[in-house]
N, C-alpha and C positions, 0 to 999 in steps of 0.2 A: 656474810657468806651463806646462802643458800646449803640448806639440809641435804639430808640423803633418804633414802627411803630405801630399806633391806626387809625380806620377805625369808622367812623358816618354811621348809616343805617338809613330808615326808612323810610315811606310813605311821601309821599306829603305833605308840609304844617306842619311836626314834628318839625321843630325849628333846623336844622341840620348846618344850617350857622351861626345861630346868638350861637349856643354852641362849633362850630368850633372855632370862634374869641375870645370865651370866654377859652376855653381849653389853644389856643396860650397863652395866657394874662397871665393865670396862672402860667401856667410852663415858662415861659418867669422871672416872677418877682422872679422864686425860682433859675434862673441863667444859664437856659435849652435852648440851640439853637432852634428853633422850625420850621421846614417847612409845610407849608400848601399848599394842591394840590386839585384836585377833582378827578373824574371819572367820564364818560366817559370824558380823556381828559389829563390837567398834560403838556404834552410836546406841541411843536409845532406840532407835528405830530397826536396825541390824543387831541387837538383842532380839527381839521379838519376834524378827522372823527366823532366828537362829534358833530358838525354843520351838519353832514348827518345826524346822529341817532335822531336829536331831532328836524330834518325838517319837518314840517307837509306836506309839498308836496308830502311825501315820503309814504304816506297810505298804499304803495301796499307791502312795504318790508317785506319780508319773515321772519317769525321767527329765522330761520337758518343764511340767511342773518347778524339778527340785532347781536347774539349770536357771529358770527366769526369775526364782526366790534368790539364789545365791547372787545373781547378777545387781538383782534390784536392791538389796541388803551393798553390795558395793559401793553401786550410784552413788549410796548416800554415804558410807563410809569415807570416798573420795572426796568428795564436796563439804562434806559438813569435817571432817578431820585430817587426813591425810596431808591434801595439797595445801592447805592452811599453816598444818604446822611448820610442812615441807620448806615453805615459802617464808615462813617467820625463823628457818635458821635449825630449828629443831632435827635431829635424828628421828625417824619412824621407824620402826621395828614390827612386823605383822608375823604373826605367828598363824602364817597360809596367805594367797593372794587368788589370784587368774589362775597360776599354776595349777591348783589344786582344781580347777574345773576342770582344765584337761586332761587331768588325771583321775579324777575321782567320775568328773559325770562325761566325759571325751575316753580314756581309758578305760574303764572300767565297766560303765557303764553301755559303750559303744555307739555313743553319739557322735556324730562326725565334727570332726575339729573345727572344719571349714563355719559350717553355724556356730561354734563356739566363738571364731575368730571373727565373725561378724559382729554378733552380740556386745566383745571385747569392745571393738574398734569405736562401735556406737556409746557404748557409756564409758570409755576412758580416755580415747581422743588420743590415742598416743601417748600416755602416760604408764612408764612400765620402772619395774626395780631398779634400784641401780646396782644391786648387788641380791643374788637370791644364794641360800643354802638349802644344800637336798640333803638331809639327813638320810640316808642310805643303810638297811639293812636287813639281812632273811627275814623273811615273815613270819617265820616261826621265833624268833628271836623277839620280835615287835609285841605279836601275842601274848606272848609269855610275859612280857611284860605286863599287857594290859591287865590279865589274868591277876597277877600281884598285887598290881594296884589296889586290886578291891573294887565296891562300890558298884551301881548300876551302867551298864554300858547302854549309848545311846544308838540310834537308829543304821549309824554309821558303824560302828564296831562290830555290830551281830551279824556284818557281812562274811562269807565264807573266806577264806585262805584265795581262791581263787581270783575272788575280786579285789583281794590286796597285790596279789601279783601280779595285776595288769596296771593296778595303779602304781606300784613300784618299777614298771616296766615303764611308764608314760613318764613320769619324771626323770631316770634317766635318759631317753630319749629325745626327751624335749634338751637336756642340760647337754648332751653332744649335740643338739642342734645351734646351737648358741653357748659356747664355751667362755666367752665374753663373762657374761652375765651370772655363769653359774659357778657356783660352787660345791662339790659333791664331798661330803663327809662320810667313811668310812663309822657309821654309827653305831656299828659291834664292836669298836674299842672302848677302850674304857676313856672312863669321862677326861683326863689328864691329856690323852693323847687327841681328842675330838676338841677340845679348846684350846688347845696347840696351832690347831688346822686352822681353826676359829683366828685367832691373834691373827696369823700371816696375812690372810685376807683382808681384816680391819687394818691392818699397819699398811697395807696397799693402797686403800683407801685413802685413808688420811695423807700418806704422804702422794698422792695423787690431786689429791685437793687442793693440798699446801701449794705445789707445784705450780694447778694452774691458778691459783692467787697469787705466786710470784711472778705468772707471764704477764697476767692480767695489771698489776703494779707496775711491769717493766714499761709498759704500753702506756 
């Protein structure tokens, strides 16, 4: 049976790691291989340039710039992990994809989708989630989060309020453009009722699969 491949989005401080570990766990206990990667990053190669993009040293880097690191950090991501595991039966798990271009450097940043959507088309060919989740929640909320955390924030983080809310604006917007595909998690609730939402989804999934493995038998 061919894998799936699901994608975590969302602003700062959304809870995207700690439902990443929780997703694995799940589908792990119902008997599911599970790989978990992130983005920008995944390979040895998508490390290294993930260690530029999220440099603060880096202030001066070009929009365009940041847009052709992240893309090229994919390429390989895809080819060298993804589709491989995808292919060999494995669950993927990305904790960020494509979405977060359009959101981060298409929303936020105000580069036109349309070049995004070229870029896309050329280094993935048609290869898209089969399942994304949008961690959804104030940005002030997100913040505050990060804030707690502790520790150094990177090049991405020290961005203003403002530019979290075009990027929180871009991913709902993209996820009503494709309802299919997306799933938006109310991520100011607490953790109980966000993996709640979590499960429905997964058990959709699965018995969606099972499904067409039993038409695909019937035949």
């Amino acid at each position: 049976m061919k894998g799936q491949f699901i994608t975590l989005e969302g602003t700062e401080g959304a809870g995207k790691s700690t439902n990443l570990a929780f997703i694995k766990q799940w589908l792990e206990a119902r008997g599911i291989e599970v790989v978990t990667t992130r983005e920008p990053g995944g390979t040895p190669i998508g490390e290294a340039v993930r260690d530029i993009l999220l440099n603060t040293e880096f202030s001066e880097m070009h929009a365009d710039t940041e847009l052709l690191l992240m893309f090229a950090a994919r390429a390989q991501h895809l080819r060298e992990k993804i589709l491989p595991e995808v292919e060999a039966g494995r669950w993927v798990i990305s904790d960020r994809f494509t979405d977060a271009s359009y959101a981060y450097q298409g929303g936020a940043r105000g580069m036109g989708f349309e070049r995004i959507a070229e870029i896309e088309q050329w280094v993935q060919q048609g290869v898209y989630p089969d399942r994304t989740f949008v961690f959804d929640l104030p940005i002030e909320i997100g913040m505050q989060r990060v804030a707690e955390r502790g520790g150094q924030t990177d090049r991405f983080e020290q961005e203003q309020h403002e530019f979290f809310e075009r990027v929180r604006q871009a991913y709902l917007t993209r996820a009503q453009q494709a309802p299919q595909r997306y799933t938006v998690l109310d991520a100011s609730q607490n953790l109980d009722q966000v993996q709640t939402q979590i499960v429905a989804a997964l058990t959709a999934m699965l018995e969606a699969q099972g499904s067409d493995s039993d038409s695909s038998a019937g035949r």
